[in-house]
N, C-alpha and C positions, 0 to 999 in steps of 0.2 A: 504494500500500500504506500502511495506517494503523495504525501498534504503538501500545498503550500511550498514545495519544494526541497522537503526534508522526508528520507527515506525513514521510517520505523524501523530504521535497524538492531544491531544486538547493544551498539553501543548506547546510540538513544533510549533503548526498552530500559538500559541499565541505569541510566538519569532518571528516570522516568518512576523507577522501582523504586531507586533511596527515597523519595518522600514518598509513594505509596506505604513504606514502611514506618516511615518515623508518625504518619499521620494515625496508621492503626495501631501501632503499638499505645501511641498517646490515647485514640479514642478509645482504647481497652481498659485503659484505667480511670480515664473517668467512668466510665458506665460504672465500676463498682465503687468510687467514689464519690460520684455524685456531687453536688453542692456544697459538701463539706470537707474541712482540709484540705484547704486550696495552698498550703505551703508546702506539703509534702506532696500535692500535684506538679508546683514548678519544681520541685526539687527532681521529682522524676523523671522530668523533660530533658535535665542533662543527663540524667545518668542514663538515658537511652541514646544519646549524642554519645559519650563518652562511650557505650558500649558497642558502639559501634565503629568508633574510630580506633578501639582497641584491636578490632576486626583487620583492620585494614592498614594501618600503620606499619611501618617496617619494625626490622629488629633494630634495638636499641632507640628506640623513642620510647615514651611512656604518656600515659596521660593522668593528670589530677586535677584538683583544685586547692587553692589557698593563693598567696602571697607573693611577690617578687619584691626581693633588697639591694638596691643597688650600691655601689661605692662611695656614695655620699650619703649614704644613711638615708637613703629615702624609700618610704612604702608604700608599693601599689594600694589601691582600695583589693578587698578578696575578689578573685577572678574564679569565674563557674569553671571552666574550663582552659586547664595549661599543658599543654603541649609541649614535651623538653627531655633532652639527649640523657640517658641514661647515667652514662659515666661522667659526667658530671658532678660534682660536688654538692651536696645541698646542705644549704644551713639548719634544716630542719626536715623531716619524714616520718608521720604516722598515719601509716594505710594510705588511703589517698589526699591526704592533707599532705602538703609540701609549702615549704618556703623557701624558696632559690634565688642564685644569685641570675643577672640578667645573660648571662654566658652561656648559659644553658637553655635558655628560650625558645621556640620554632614558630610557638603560637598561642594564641589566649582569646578566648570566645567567652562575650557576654548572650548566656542562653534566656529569653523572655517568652512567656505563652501568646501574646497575641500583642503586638506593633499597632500603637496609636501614637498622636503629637504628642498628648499627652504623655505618655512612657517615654519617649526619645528626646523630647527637648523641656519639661517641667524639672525643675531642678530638684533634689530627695535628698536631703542630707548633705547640701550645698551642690549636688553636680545631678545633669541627666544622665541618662545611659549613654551619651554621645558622650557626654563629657568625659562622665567616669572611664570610657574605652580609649578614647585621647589621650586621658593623662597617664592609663596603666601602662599606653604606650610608649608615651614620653621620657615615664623614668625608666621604663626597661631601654629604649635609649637606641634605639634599631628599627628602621624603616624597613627593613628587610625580612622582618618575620611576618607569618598572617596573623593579623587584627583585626578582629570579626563581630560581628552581631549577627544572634541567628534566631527568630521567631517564630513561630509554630503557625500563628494564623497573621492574618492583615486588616487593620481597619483605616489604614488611610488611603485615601483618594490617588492614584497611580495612576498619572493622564499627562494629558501633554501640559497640564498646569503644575504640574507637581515641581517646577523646578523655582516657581513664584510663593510655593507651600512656606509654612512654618519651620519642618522640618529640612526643606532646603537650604533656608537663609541659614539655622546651626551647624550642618556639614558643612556652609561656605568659608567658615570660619573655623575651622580643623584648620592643620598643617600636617594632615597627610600620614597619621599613625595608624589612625585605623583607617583599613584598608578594603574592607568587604564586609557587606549588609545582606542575609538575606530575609525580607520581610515578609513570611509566607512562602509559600510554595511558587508563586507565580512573580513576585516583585525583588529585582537585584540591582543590585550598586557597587559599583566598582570604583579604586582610586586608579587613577592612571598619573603615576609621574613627571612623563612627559607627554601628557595631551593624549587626547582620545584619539586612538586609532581611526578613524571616521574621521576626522576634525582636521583640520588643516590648520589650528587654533592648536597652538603645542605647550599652551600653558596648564599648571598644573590644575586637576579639575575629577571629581566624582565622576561619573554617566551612570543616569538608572537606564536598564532595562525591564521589557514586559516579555519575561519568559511564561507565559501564562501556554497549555497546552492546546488553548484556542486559536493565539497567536501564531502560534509557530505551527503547528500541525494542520491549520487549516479547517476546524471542524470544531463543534463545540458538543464535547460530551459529560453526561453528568459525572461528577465524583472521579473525574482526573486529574489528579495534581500535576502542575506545573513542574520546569525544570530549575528553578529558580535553587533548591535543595542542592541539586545535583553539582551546581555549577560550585555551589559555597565549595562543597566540597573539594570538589576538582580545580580551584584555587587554594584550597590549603595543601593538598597532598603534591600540587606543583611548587609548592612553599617548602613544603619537606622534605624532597626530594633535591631541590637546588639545594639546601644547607646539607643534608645528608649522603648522597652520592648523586649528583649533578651528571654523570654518564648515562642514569638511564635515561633519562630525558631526552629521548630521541624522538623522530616524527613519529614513529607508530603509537608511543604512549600519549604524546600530543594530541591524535585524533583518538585516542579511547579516551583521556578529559574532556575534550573541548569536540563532542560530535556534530553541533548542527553546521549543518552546510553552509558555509559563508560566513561561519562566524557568527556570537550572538549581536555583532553590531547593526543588523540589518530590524534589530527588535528594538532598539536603543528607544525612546521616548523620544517624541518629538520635542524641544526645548530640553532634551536630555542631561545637558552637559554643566554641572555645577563649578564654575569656577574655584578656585578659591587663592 
């Protein structure tokens, strides 16, 4: 079958499958939770992130949550999810609590149930979740690791307005730490350092895309998640793989991350491109 101009191949079905997955796994545990104990709901959204990235990660990575101390005595806010080189030294380890120094780094994901203005740019304790991901990035001190936000559902408006949004103007005023959003199954945001591949404009700047499986495949069918999932992913594990043994990364593992034909630039939002 051919939508849109993107074949449903094995590598798409396999985009396609990581939020089929993370979406049921999550709606399994509501149904027995129900309306109550919504802290240990979002608690279990990472640890189904985490258990998955445990899956897939190479030897010698590891994955936890806690802390990062840099060389100036400075402390992240606690990070859901941290990404980081085994042998490494740690200041501290119990179970999957860790506090590390910033050498040991690859990646750190702020995991939330559902992406509104209000979650991303309302300030909680002095910073939003933008903030707070900027600054864990800052003192870890490395534009080079993946720094993420990943969300289970979406409830902001993702249109050709979205770059005049509330949520726009907070990313325009990043410097570039955190590096990848994804907001929902269907909505993604990328940093590009030097300029959007699309853009002829090569200053530094966010781009949302609409990975929605409407969009891209041509066809609007019930209860398909987007590739929006797939793509976080396959920027972080291109993240881990340059720090960790940068050989493999050759064109064939290239096209099993990045499957859709022509790139996801062709899905980019119209007024896409957030400066900053």
């Amino acid at each position: 079958m051919d939508y849109g101009g993107n074949r449903m191949n094995g590598e798409l079905m396999y985009q396609q499958s990581i939020a089929a997955e993370f979406v049921a796994i999550k709606d399994r545990v509501r149904y027995f939770i129900k309306d109550s104990h919504w802290g240990e709901d979002g608690r279990y959204k990472e640890v189904i992130l985490i258990n998955y990235l445990r899956r897939i990660l190479p030897n010698g990575v590891s994955v936890g949550t806690g802390f990062v101390k840099n060389n100036r005595g400075e402390l992240t806010n606690q990070i859901d999810i941290i990404i980081y080189k085994e042998q490494y030294p740690k200041l501290f380890s119990e179970g999957d609590f860790v506090i590390l120094m910033p050498e040991s780094v690859i990646g750190i994901i702020e995991v939330k149930s559902t992406s509104t203005t209000g979650l991303l740019t309302y300030k909680r304790n002095g910073l939003s979740v933008i903030e707070k991901a900027e600054r864990n990035g800052k003192i870890i001190g490395n534009k080079r690791i993946f720094n993420g936000i990943f969300t289970y559902d979406n409830k902001i408006n993702f249109n050709s307005e979205f770059a005049y949004s509330t949520v726009a103007e907070k990313i325009s005023k990043l410097e570039g730490y955190l590096n990848c959003l994804s907001l929902g199954s269907n909505n993604f945001i990328k940093y590009w350092e030097e300029g959007s591949p699309s853009s002829y404009d090569k200053r530094k700047c966010y781009s949302a895309y609409n990975l929605s499986y409407k969009k891209i495949m041509g066809e609007d069918v019930n209860n398909m998640q987007g590739f929006s999932f797939g793509y976080f992913i396959s920027n972080l594990m291109e993240t881990v793989y340059k720090i960790i043994t940068p050989d493999i990364l050759n064109k064939q593992y290239f096209e099993f991350l990045y499957p859709l034909e022509g790139g996801k630039e062709s899905y980019k939002l119209q007024n896409g491109d957030i400066y900053i």
